[in-house]
C-alpha positions in Angstrom: -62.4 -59.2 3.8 -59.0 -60.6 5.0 -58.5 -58.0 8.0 -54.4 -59.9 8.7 -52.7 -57.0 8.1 -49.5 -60.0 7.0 -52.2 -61.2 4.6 -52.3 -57.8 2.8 -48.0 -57.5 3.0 -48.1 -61.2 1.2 -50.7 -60.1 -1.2 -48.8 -56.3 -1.5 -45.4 -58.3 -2.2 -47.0 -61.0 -4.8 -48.6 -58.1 -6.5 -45.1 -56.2 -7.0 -43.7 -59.6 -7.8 -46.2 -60.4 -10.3 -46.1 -56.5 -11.8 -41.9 -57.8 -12.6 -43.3 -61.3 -14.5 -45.8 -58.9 -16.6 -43.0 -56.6 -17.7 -42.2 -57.8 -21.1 -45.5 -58.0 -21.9 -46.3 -53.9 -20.6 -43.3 -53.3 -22.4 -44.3 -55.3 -25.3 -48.2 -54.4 -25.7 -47.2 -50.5 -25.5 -43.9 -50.7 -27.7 -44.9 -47.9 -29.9 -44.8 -45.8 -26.7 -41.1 -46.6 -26.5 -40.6 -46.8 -30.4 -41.7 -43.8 -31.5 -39.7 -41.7 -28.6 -36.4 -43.1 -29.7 -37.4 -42.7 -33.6 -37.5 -38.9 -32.5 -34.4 -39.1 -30.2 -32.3 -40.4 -33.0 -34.2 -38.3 -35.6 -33.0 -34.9 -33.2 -29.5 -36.3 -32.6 -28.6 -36.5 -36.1 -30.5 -33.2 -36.9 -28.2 -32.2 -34.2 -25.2 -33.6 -35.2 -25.6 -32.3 -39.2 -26.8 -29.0 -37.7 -24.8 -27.2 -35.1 -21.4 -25.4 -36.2 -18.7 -27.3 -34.9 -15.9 -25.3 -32.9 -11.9 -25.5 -32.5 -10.1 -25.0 -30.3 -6.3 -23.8 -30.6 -4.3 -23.4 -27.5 -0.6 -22.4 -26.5 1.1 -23.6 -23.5 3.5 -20.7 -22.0 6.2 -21.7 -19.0 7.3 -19.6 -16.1 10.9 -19.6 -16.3 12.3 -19.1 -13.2 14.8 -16.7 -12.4 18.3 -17.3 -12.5 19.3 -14.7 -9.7 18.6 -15.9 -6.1 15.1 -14.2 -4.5 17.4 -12.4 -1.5 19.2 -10.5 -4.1 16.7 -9.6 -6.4 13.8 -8.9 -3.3 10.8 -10.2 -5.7 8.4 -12.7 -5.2 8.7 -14.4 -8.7 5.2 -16.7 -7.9 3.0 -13.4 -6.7 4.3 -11.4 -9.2 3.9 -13.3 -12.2 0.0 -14.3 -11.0 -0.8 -10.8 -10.8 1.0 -9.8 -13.8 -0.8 -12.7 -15.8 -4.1 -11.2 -14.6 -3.4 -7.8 -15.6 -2.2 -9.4 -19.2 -5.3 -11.1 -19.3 -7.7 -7.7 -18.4 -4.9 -6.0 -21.3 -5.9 -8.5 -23.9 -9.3 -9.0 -23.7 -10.0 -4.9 -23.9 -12.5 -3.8 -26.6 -10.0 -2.2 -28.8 -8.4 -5.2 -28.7 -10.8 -7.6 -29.5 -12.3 -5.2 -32.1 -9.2 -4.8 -34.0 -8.9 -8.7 -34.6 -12.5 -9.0 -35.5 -11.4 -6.7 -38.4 -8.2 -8.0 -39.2 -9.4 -11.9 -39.2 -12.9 -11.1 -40.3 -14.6 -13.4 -37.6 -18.1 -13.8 -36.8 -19.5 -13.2 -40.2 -22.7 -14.5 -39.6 -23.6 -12.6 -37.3 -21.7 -9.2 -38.1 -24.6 -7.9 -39.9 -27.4 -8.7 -37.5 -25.7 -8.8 -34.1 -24.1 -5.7 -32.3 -20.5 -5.0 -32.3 -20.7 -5.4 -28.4 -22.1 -8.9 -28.7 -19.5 -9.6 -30.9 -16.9 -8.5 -28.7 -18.5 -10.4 -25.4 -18.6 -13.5 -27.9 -15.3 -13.3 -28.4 -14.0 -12.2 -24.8 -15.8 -15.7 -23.7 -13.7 -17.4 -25.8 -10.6 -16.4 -25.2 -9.3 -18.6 -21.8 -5.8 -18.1 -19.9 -5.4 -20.8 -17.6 -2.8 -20.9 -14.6 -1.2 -24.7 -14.0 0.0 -24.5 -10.4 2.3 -27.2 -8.4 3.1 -27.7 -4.9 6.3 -26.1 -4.6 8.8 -28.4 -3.2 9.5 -28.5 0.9 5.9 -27.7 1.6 2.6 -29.1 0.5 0.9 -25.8 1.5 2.8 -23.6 -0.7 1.7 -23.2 -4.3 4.1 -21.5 -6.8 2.7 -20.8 -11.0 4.7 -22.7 -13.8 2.9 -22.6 -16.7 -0.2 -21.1 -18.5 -2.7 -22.4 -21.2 -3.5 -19.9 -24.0 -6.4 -20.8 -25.9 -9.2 -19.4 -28.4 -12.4 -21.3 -30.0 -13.8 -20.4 -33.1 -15.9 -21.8 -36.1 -12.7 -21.5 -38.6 -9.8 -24.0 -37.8 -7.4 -22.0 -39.5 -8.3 -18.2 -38.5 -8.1 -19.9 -34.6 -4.4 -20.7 -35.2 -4.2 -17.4 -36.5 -5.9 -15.4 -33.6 -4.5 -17.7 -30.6 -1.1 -16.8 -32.2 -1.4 -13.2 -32.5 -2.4 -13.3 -28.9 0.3 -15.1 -27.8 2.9 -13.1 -29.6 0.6 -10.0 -27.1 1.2 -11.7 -24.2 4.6 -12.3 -24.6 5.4 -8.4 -25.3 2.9 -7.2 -22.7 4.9 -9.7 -20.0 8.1 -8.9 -21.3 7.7 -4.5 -21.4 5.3 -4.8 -18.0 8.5 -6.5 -16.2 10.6 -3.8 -17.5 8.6 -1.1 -16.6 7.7 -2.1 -13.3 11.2 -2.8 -12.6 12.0 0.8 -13.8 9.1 2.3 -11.6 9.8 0.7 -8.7 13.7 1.9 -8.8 12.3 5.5 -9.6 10.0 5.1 -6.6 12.5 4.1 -4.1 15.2 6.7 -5.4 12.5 9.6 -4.8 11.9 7.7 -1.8 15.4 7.6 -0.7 16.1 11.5 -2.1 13.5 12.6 0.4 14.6 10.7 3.4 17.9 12.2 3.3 16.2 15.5 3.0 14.3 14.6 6.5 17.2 13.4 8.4 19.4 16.5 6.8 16.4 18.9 8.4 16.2 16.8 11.5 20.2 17.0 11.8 20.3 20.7 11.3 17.5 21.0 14.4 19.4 19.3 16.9 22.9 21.0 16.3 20.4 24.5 16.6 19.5 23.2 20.1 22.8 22.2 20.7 24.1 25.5 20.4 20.9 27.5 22.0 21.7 25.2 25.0 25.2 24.1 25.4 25.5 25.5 28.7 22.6 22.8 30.0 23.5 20.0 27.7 27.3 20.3 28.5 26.5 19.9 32.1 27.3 22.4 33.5 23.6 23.6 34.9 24.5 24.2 38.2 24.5 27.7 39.0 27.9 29.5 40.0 27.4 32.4 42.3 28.7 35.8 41.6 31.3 38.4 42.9 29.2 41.5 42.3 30.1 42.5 45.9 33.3 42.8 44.8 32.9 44.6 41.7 30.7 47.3 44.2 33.5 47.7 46.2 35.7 48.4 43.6 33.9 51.0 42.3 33.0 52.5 45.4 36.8 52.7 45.9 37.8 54.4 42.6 34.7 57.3 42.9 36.1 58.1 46.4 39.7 58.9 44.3 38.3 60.6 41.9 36.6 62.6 44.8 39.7 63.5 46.6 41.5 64.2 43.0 38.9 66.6 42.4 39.3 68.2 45.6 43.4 68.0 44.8 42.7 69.8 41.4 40.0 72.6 43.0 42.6 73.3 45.5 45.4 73.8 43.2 43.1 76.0 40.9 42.6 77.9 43.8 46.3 78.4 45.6 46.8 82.2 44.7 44.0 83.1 46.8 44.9 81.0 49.9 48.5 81.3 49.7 49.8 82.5 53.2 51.9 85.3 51.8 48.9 86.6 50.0 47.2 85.9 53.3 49.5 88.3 55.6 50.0 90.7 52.6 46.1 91.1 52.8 46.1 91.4 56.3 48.9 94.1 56.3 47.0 96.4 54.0 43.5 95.9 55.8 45.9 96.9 59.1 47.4 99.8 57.2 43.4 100.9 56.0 42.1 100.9 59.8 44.9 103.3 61.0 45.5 105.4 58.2 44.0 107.0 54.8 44.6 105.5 50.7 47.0 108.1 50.3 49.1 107.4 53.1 52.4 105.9 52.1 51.9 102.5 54.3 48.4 101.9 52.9 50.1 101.9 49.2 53.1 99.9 50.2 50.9 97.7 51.5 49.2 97.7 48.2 51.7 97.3 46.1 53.2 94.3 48.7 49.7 92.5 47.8 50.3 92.5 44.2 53.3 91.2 44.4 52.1 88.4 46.5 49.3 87.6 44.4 51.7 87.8 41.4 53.9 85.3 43.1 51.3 82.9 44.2 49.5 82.6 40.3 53.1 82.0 39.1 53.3 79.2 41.5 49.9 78.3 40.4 51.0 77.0 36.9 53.6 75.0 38.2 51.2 72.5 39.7 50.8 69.4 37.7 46.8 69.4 37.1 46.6 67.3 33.9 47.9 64.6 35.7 45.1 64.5 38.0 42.4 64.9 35.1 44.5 61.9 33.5 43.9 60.1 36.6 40.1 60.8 37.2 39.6 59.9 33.3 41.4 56.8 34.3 39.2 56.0 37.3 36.1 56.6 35.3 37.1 54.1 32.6 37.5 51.7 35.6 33.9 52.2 36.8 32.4 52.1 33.4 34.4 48.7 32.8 33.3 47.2 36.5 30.3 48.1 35.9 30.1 46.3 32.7 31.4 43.5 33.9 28.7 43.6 36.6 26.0 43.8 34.1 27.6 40.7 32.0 27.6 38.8 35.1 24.1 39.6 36.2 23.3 38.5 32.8 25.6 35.1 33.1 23.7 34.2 36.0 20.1 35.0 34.6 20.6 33.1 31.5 21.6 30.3 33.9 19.0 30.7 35.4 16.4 30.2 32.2 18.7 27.3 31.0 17.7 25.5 34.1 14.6 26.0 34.2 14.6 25.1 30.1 16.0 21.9 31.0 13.9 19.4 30.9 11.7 20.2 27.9 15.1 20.7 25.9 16.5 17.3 27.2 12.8 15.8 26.1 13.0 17.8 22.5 16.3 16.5 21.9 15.1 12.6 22.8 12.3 13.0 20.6 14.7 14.4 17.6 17.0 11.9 18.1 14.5 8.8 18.3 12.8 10.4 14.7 16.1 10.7 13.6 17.1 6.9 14.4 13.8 5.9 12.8 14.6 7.5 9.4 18.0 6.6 9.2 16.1 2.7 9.8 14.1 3.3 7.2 16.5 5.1 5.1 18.6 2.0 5.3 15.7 0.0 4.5 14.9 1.6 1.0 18.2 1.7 0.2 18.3 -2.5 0.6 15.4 -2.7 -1.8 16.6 0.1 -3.7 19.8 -2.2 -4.4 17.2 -5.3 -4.8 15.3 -3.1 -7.3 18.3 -2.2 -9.4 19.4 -5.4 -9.3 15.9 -6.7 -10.8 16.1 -4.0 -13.8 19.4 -5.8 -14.5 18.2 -8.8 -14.3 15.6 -8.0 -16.9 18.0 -6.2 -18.9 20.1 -9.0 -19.0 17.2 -11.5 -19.3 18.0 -13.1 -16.2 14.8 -12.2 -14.3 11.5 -14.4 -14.1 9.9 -14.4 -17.5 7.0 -16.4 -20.2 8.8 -18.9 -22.6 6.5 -20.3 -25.2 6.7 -24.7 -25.0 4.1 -25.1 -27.4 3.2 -22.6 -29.9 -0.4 -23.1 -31.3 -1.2 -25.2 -34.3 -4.6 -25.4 -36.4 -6.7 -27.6 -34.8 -7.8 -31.1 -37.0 -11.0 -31.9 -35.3 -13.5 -29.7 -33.5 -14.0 -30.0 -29.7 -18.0 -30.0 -30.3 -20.3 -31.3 -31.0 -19.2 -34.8 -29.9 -20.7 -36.5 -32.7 -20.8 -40.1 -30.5 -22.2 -38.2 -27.6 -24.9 -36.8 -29.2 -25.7 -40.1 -30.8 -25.9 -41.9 -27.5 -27.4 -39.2 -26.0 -30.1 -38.9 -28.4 -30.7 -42.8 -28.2 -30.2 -42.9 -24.7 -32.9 -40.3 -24.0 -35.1 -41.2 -26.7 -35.5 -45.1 -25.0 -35.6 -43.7 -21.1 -38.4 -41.4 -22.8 -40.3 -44.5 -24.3 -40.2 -46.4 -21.3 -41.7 -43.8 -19.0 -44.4 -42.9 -21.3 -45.4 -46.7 -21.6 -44.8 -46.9 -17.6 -47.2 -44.1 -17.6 -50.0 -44.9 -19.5 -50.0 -48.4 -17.6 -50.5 -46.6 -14.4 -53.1 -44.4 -16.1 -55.2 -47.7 -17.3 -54.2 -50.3 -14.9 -55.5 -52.7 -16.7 -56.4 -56.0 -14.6 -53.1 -58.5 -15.3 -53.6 -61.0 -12.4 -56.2 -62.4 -10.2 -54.7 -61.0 -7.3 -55.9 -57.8 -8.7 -59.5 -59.0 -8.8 -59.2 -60.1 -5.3 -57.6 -56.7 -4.2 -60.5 -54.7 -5.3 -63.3 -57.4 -4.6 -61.9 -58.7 -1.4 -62.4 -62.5 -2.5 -60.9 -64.6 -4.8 -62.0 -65.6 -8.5 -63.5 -69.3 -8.2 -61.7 -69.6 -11.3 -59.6 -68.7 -14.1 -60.7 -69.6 -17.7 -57.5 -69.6 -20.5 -57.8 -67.9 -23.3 -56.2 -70.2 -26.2 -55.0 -68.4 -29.2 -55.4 -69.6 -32.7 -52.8 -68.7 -35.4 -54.3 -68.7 -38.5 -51.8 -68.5 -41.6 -52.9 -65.8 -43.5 -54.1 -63.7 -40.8 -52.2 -61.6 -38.0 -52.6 -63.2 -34.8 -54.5 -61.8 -32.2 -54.5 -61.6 -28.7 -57.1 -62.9 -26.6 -57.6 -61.7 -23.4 -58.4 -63.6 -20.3 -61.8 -63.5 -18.6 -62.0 -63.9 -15.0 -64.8 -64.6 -12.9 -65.4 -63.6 -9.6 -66.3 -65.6 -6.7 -69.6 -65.3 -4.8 
C-alpha cells in the first residue's frame, strides 16, 4: 500500500477529476431519475396554474394635502396627526360590523359562506384589506420623515366586486378623515375653553385670598410693624385728676345741702337758748325768746339754702364722669392697639411666607392661563381651517379601477418553478442513487479499494446491430497480483 500521504491527495484529486469526465454518462445512464421528476414538476405546475383561484387586486392612492395655514398659527403637527389619524381610520374600517355589512351587500366569499364561519370570513377579509403609508424625507433634514400619501387596496376572487369594495372603502375613509378632523378640532377647542374657564376660576380664588390677607394684615404688610409705645400714663393722670374734682364737688354740694345747720347765726341763736335753758326754766320769757330767735335763724339759713347753685355742680360731676369713662376707653383702645401690634409682629413672617407662596401660585396660573389661551387661539384657528377647508386633509389621485389581470398565480412563475424544481429534483435523486451504488467507473477506483493497480484494462467494443437496440457493454477490469 502506497503510505505518501501526496500519493493519496493525487489519487483523491484524479478521482474527483475523473467523477467530472463520468458525468454525462451518471446523468445519462440514470435519466429517468431526472425525467420522470420534471414530468411531475410540470404535470403539478400546470395543475397548479388551471387550479388555484386567481386574485385582483384594486387599489386607491390618497394624498396628504398639506395645509395652507402656517403650523405656528394653527399649533398642529400636520405629519403626527395625520399618521395617527390614518391608524385610527384603519382600526374604524376594518371593525366587524364593517366588514360584515359589505360581505352582505357585495355577496363575497360565496364559496365558503355556507361551510366556513362568519368570523373566518371576516378575518379573510380584514387580511385583505391593506392601507399603506408612503413616507419622504422632508426637506432640510434627512432624519425627519413627514406622510404624503397612502395606498388603499383590497384583493378578491371577482375583478369587478374588488372595484366595488376598494371604492366603497375609500369613499369611508375619506368621511371618517374628513368628520374625525372636525371633531377633534371641535374637542380640543371645548377642552381648552373648560380649561381656560377653570383657570380663571383658580386665579379669581387665589386673588380673593391674598386681598383677605391683605386686609387681616395691613398694619405688618404696610410696614409699619414697629411698635409705638403708649401714653397710658397720661391717660391715668388724667383720670386721677378729674375723680379728685368730682371729690371736692361732692364735698361743695354736701356742704351746701347742709348750710342751715352750720350757719353761724343758727350757731349763736342755738347757743343763746342752751345759755337761756342753764339759768332759767321753758317758761321763762328769755328761754322762749330765745326760741323763737332760733327759728327764725333756721328759717333764714334754709332760705339761703336754695339760693345755692347745686345743679351746677351735679352738671359738673356728670361731666367729669363722662371724662373718665371716655379716658378710660381710650385707654382700653390703646392697650388693644398695642396688643394687636404685638400679634402682627409676631404673625409676620408666616404671613410674608403665605403671601410669597400665593403670589408664586398665582404667577404660575396666570403662565399657564396664558398658555391655554395661545393654543386655545391655535385651536380655534384649526376648526376654521377645517371649516373653511384650509386645514391638512386626504385628496383621492387615483380612484380605483377594476383590475384586468390577477396578481396570482403568476402563471410564468409557476411554470419555471415547476420545471425548475422538477429538474433540481431529478438530478439529486440520480446524484443519490449513484452514491448509494457506487458503481466502479475507473481503475483508480479498483486501486483505491485493492491498494494496487489493475495490470490491465480490457475494452469492451460495442456492436450495433440494425434491427436491434444497442446495448452497453461494460468494462471488465482485472486486478493486479
Amino acid at each position: 500500500m502506497n503510505n505518501n500521504p501526496y500519493d493519496i491527495l493525487d489519487e483523491e484529486a484524479a478521482g474527483g477529476g475523473n467523477f467530472l469526465q463520468h458525468l454525462p454518462t451518471i446523468l445519462w445512464q440514470r435519466k429517468w431519475w431526472i425525467i420522470v421528476p420534471l414530468i411531475l414538476g410540470i404535470v403539478g405546475a400546470g395543475a397548479a396554474i388551471l387550479l388555484i383561484p386567481p386574485t385582483y387586486r384594486s387599489n386607491a392612492i390618497m394624498l396628504v394635502e398639506s395645509s395652507q395655514l402656517p403650523q405656528e398659527l394653527t399649533g398642529m403637527d400636520g405629519t403626527d396627526l395625520i399618521d395617527r389619524r390614518i391608524a385610527a381610520i384603519q382600526q374604524q374600517i376594518t371593525a366587524r360590523p364593517d366588514l360584515i355589512e359589505l360581505i352582505e351587500r357585495y355577496g363575497l366569499y360565496p364559496d365558503k359562506r355556507g361551510s366556513a364561519p362568519l368570523s373566518e370570513l371576516v378575518d379573510d377579509m380584514r387580511s385583505s384589506i391593506s392601507l399603506t403609508p408612503t413616507q419622504a424625507a422632508a426637506a432640510g433634514n434627512s432624519r425627519e420623515r413627514s406622510t404624503i400619501a397612502f395606498e388603499l387596496a383590497f384583493e378578491s376572487s371577482e375583478p369587478v366586486q374588488t372595484q366595488a369594495v376598494t371604492q366603497d372603502l375609500m369613499d369611508r375613509v375619506l368621511q371618517l378623515d374628513a368628520r374625525g378632523n372636525a371633531e377633534q378640532a371641535t374637542n380640543t377647542v371645548q377642552f381648552l375653553t373648560d380649561q381656560a374657564a377653570t383657570l380663571e376660576t383658580r386665579i379669581s380664588e387665589v386673588q380673593s385670598q391674598i386681598a383677605q390677607v391683605n386686609a387681616r394684615n395691613g398694619a405688618v404688610l404696610s410696614g409699619n410693624g414697629m411698635m409705638i409705645g403708649g401714653d397710658s400714663g397720661s391717660y391715668d393722670v388724667q383720670i386721677a385728676a378729674l375723680q379728685r374734682d368730682n371729690q371736692s364737688l361732692i364735698q361743695q354740694r354736701q356742704m351746701a345741702q347742709s348750710s342751715d345747720q352750720r350757719d353761724p347765726i343758727v350757731s349763736a341763736a342755738e347757743q343763746r337758748l342752751a345759755s337761756a335753758r342753764a339759768v332759767y326754766a321753758e317758761t321763762h320769757p328769755d328761754v322762749i325768746f330765745a326760741k323763737q330767735a332760733l327759728a327764725e335763724a333756721q328759717k333764714l339759713a334754709k332760705s339761703n339754702t336754695k339760693k345755692i347753685p347745686v345743679d351746677t355742680i351735679d352738671q359738673q360731676i356728670a361731666f367729669n364722669n363722662n371724662q373718665i369713662a371716655t379716658l378710660r376707653a381710650a385707654k382700653a383702645n390703646q392697650v388693644a392697639q398695642m396688643n394687636s401690634q404685638l400679634s402682627a409682629q409676631s404673625r409676620a413672617p408666616l404671613v410674608q411666607q403665605r403671601l410669597s407662596e400665593m403670589q408664586q401660585s398665582l404667577s404660575a396660573l396666570n403662565a399657564q392661563y396664558e398658555q391655554i389661551q395661545n393654543q386655545l387661539l391655535s385651536a380655534r384657528a384649526g376648526v376654521r381651517a377645517e371649516d373653511e377647508q384650509m386645514a391638512e386633509r386626504l385628496s383621492v389621485v387615483e380612484p380605483p379601477v377594476v383590475p384586468d389581470e390577477p396578481i396570482w398565480p403568476n402563471r410564468l412563475l409557476l411554470a419555471a418553478g415547476g420545471i425548475l424544481g422538477g429538474l433540481g429534483l431529478g438530478i439529486l435523486l440520480a446524484f443519490a442513487v449513484e452514491l448509494l451504488f457506487r458503481p466502479i467507473r475507473d481503475p483508480n477506483t479498483l486501486k483505491n479499494i485493492f491498494g494496487v493497480s489493475p495490470l490491465g484494462v480490457i475494452p469492451v467494443i460495442e456492436v450495433r446491430q440494425p434491427k436491434r437496440a444497442s446495448r452497453k457493454g461494460w468494462r471488465r477490469f482485472v486486478p493486479a497480483r
